[in-house]
N, CA, C and O of each residue as an XYZ file, in Angstrom:
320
protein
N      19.344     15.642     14.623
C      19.200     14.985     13.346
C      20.581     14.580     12.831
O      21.448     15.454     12.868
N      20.935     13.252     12.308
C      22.196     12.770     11.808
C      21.841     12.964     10.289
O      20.935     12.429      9.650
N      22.937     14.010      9.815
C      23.273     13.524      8.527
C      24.353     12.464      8.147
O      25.380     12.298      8.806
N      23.956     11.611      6.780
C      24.784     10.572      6.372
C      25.646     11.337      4.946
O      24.966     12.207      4.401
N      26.366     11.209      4.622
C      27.685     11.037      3.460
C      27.787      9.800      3.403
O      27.651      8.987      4.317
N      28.078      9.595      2.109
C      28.587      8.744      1.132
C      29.583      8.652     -0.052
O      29.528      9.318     -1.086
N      30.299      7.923      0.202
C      31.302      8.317     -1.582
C      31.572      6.843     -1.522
O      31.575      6.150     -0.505
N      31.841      6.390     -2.998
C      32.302      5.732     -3.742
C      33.211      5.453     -3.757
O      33.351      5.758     -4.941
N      34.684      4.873     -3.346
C      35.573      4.528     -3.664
C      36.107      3.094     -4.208
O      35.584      2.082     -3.744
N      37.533      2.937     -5.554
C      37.611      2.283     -5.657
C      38.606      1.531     -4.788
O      39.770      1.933     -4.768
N      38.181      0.279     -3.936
C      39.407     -0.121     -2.841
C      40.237     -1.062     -3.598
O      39.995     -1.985     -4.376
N      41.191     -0.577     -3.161
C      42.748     -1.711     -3.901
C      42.980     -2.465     -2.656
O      43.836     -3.338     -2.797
N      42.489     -2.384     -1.532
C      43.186     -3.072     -0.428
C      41.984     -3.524      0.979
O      40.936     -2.989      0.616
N      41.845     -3.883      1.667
C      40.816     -4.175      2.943
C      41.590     -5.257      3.438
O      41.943     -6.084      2.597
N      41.951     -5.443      4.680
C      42.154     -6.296      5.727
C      41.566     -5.584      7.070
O      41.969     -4.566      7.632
N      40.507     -6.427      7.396
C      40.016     -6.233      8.546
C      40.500     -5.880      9.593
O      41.567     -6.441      9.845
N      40.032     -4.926     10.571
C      40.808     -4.473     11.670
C      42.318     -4.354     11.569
O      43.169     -4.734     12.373
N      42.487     -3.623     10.176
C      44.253     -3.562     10.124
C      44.472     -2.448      9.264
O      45.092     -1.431      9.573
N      43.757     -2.770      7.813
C      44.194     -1.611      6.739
C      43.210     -1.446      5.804
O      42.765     -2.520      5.398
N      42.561     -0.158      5.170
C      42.140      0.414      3.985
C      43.359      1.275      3.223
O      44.104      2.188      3.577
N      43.198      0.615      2.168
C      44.018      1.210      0.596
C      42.998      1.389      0.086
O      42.068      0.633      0.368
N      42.804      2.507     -0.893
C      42.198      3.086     -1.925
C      42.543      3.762     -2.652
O      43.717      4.052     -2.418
N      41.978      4.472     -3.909
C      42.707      5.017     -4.842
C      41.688      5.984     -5.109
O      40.926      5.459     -5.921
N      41.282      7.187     -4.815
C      40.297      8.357     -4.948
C      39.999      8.933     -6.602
O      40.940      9.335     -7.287
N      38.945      8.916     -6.989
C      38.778      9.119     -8.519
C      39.495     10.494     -9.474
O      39.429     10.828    -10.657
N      40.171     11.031     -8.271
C      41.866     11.910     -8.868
C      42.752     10.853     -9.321
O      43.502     11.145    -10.253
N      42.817      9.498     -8.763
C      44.145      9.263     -8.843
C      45.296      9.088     -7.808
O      46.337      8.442     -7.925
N      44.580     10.252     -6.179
C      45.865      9.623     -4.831
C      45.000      8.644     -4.919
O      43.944      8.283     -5.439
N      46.396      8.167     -3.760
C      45.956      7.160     -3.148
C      45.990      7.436     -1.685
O      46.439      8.507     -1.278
N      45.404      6.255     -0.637
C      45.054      7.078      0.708
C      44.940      5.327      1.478
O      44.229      4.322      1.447
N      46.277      5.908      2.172
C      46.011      4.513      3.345
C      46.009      4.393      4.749
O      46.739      4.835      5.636
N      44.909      3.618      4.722
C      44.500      4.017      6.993
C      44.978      2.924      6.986
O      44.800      2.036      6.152
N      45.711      2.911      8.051
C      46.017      1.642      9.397
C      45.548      2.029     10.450
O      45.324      3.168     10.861
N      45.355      0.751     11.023
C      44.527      0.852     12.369
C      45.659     -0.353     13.343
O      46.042     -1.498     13.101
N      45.871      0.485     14.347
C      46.810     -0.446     15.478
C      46.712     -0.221     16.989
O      46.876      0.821     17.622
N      46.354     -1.661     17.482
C      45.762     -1.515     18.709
C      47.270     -1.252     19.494
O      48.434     -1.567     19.246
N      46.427     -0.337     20.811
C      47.709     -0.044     21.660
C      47.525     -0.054     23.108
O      46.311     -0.245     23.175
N      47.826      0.006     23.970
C      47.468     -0.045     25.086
C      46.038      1.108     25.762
O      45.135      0.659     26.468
N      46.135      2.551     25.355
C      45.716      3.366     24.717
C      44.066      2.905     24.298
O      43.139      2.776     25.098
N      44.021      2.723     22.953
C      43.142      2.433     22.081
C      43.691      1.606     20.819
O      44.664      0.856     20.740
N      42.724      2.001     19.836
C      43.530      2.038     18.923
C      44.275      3.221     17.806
O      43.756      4.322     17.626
N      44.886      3.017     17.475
C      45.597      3.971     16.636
C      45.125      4.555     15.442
O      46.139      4.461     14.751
N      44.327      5.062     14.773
C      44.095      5.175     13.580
C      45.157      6.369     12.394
O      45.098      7.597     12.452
N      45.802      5.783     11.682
C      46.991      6.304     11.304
C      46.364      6.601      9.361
O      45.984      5.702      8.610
N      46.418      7.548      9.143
C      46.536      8.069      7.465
C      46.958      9.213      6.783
O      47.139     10.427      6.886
N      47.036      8.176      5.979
C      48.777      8.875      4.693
C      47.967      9.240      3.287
O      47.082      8.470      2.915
N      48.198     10.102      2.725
C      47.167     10.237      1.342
C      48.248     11.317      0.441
O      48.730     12.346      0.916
N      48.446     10.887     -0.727
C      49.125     11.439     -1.719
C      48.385     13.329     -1.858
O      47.358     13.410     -2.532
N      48.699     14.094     -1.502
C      48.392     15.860     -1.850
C      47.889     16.079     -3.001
O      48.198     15.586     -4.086
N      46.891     17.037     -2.669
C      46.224     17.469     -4.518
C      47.265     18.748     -4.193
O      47.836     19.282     -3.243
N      47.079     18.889     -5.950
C      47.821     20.352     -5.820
C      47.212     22.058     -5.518
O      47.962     23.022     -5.372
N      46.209     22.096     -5.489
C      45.243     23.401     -5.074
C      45.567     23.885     -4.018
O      45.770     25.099     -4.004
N      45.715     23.167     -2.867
C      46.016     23.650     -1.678
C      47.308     23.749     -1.077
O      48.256     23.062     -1.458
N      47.368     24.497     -0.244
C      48.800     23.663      0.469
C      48.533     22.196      1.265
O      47.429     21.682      1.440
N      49.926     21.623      1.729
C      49.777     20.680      2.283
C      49.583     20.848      3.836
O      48.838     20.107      4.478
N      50.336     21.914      4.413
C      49.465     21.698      5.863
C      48.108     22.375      6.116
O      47.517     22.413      7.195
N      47.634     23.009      4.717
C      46.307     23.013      4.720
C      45.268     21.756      4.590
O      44.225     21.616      5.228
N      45.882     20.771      3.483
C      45.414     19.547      3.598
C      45.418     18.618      4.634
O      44.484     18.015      5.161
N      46.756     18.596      4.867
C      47.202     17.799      6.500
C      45.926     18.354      7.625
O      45.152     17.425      7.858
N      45.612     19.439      8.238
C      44.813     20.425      9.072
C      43.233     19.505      8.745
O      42.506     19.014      9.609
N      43.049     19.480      7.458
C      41.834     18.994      6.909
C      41.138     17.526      7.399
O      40.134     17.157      8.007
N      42.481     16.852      6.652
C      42.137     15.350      6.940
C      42.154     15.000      8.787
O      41.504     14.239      9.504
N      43.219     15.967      9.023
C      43.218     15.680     10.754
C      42.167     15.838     11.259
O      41.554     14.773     11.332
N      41.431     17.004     11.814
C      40.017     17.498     11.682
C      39.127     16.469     11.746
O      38.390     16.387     12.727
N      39.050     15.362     10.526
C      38.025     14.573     10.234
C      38.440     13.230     10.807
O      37.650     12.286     10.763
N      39.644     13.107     11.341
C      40.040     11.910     12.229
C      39.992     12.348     13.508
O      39.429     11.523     14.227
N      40.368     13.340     14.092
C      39.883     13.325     15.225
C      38.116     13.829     15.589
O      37.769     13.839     16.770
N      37.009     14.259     14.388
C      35.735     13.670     14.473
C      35.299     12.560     14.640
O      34.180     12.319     15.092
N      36.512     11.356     14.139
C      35.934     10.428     14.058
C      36.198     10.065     15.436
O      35.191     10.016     16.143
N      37.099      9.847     15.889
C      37.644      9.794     17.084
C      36.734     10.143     18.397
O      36.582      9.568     19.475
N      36.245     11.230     17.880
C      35.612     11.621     19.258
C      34.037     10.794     18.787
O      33.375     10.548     19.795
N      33.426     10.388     17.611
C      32.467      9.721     17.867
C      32.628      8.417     18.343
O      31.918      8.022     19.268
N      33.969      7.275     17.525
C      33.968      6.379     17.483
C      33.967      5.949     19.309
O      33.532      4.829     19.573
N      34.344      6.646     20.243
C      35.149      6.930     21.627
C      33.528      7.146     22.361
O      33.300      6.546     23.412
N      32.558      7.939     21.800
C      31.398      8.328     22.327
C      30.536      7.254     23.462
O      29.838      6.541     22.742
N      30.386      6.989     24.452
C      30.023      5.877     24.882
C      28.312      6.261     25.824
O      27.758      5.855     26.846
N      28.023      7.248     24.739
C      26.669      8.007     25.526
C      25.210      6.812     24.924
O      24.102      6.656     25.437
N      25.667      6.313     23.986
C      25.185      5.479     23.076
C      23.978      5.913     22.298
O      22.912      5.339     22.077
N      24.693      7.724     21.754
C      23.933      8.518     21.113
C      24.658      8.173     19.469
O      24.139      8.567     18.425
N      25.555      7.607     19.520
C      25.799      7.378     18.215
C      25.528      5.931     17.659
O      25.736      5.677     16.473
């Protein structure tokens, strides 16, 4: 069974196959680039720290959920 998520964000930025800017309803802000490489592509993001946590607790976090994505986006079982 697939669960879906959803959130809302307000985007300050979109260029296709290149970059998302946004601004999260705290206030960071959070920007993916995407850059093709011989490889694949690159998916690269930077996001301003809340203060609750530490940061390589945050860093650990967001990584986590890029390399999920990673391993679905990569999936070629054509279960996703």
């Amino acid at each position: 069974m697939m669960i879906t998520v959803k959130t809302l964000v307000k985007s300050n930025e979109v260029i296709p196959q290149s970059l998302i800017r946004y601004t999260m309803s705290d206030g960071r802000a959070v920007h993916i680039s995407f850059s093709e490489t011989l490889e694949g592509v690159l998916v690269t993001e930077s996001f301003d720290p809340e203060n609750m946590h530490p940061e390589e607790m945050q860093r650990a976090g967001w990584q986590a959920i890029l390399d999920n994505f990673g391993a679905y986006a990569s999936d070629d079982t054509g279960v996703n």
